[in-house]
C-alpha positions in Angstrom: 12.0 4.1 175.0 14.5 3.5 172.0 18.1 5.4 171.5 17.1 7.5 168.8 18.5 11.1 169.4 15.8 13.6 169.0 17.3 16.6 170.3 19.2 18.8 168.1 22.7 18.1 166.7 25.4 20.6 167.6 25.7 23.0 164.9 29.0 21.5 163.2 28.2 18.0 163.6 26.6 17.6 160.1 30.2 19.2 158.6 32.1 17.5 160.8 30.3 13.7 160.0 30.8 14.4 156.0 34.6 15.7 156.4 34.8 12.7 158.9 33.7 10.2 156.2 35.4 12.0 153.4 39.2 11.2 155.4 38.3 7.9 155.9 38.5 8.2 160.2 36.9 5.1 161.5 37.0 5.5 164.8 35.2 8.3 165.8 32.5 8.0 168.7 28.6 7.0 167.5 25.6 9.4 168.1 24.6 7.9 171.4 28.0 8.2 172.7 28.1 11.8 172.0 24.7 12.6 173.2 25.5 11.2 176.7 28.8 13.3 176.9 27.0 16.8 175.8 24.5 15.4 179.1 27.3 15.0 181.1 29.2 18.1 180.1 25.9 20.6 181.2 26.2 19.1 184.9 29.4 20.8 185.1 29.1 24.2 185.0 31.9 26.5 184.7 34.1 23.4 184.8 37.4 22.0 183.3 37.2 19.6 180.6 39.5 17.5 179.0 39.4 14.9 175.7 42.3 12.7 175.0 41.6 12.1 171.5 40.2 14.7 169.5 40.3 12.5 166.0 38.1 14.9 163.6 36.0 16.3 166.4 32.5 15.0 166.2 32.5 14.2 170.3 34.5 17.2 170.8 31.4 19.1 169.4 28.7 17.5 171.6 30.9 18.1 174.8 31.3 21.7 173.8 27.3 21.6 173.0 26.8 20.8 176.3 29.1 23.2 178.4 28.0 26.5 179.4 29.6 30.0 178.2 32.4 29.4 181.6 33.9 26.3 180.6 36.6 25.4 178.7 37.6 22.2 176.9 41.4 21.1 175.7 41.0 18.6 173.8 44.5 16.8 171.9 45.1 15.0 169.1 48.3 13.4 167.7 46.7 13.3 164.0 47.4 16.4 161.9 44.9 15.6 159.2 42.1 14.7 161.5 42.9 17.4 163.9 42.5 19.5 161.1 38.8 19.0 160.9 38.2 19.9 164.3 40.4 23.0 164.3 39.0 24.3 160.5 34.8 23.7 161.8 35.5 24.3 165.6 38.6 26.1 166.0 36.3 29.4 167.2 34.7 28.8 169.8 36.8 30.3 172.7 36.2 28.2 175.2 38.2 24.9 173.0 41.9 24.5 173.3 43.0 22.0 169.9 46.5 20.7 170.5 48.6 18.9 168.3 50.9 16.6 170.2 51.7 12.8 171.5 49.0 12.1 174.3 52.0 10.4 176.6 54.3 13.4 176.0 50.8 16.0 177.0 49.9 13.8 179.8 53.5 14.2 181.4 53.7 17.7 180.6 50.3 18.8 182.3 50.2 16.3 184.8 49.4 18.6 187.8 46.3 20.4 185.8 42.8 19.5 187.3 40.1 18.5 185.4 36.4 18.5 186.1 35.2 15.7 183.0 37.8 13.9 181.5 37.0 12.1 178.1 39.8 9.3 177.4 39.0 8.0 173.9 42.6 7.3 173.1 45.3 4.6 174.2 46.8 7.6 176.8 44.3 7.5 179.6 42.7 4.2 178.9 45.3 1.8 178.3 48.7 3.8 178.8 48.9 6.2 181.8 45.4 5.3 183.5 46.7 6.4 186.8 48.3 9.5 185.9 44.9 10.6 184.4 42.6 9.7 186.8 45.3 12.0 189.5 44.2 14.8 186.6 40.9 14.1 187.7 39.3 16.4 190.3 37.1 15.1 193.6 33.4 14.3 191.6 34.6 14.5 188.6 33.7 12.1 185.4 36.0 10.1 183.6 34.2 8.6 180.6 35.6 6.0 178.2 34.0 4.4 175.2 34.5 1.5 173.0 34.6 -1.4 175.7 32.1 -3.2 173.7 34.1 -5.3 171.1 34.2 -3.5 167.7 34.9 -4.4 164.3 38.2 -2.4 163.9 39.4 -4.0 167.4 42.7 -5.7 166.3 43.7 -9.5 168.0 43.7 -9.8 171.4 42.8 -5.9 172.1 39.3 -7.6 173.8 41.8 -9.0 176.2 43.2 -5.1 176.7 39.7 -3.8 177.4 38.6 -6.7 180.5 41.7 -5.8 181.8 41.4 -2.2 182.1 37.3 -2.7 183.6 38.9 -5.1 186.1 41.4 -2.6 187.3 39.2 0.4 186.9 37.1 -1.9 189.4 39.4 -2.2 191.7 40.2 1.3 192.3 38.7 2.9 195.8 38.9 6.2 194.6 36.2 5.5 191.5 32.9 4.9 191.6 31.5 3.5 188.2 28.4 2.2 186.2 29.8 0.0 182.9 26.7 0.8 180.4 26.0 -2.3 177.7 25.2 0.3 175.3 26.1 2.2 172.6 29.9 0.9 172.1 30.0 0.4 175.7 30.4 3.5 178.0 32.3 3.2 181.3 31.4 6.4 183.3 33.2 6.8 186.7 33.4 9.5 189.4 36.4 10.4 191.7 35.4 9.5 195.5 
């Protein structure tokens, strides 16, 4: 077995990875990342999905690979010029909701919305408002969350930001959760 990806990219990846590269966005989620959140996205059927941090939109378009025709995605962003990208090469699809907006000020707004899948890849729902998220976050639902590997763009003292958000996602009783040493380091949990 190796991590190579051998099933097909979602139709807008390859537009969305050169647009990605042209801005200069750093931070968006690797292949193998994205790969494991279109899995996870086709065991939910008909469900509710939700990505804090849309950044140009390459994991948004592997989660909306995955999802069937009854499933809908909001997925926010608080970058106009990345947001951009997703909106101008995935901005069709009918069952994706791109919003422009603070992630604190969205996550307060919407707090009594249910979701089925909930992909945290920015500060709000990782390292700000973790518990007001995870109440977003219906009975056997997944709350995925990348980037707990250290990474080159990590500034000083973040490593000591990520082992303490594992340690209390391990404490929580209402979680169950496999850390994954792979890819950037996936955290995939599932409300008990």
């Amino acid at each position: 077995m190796n991590p190579d990806i051998h099933h097909p990219l979602p139709k807008a990846y390859t537009a969305i990875d050169a647009a990605t590269k042209a801005s200069g966005f750093t931070m968006a989620s690797d292949i193998q990342t994205c790969s494991l959140l279109k899995t996870l996205a086709a065991s939910k059927p008909g469900g509710k999905f939700l990505e804090l941090g849309t950044g140009t939109g390459l994991s948004t378009a592997w989660i909306l690979d995955g999802m069937d025709k009854d499933s809908t995605l909001v997925s926010i962003d608080n970058e106009a010029e990345f947001l951009a990208i997703a909106r101008e090469h995935l901005g069709g699809d009918p069952r994706l909701t791109l919003t422009l907006t603070d992630g604190g000020t969205w996550v307060e707004t919407n707090r009594t919305q249910k979701y089925d899948y909930i992909f945290a890849d920015t500060w709000h729902g990782k390292y700000l408002m973790l518990d007001e998220v995870l109440e977003m976050l219906n009975k056997g639902g997944y709350y995925i969350i990348d980037d707990m590997l250290p990474q080159p763009n990590w500034p000083e003292g973040h490593d000591l930001k990520a082992i303490k958000l594992i340690e209390d996602l391990e404490q929580r009783t209402d979680l169950v959760l496999t850390k994954q040493v792979w890819a950037t380091g996936i955290v995939i949990a599932v409300k008990v």
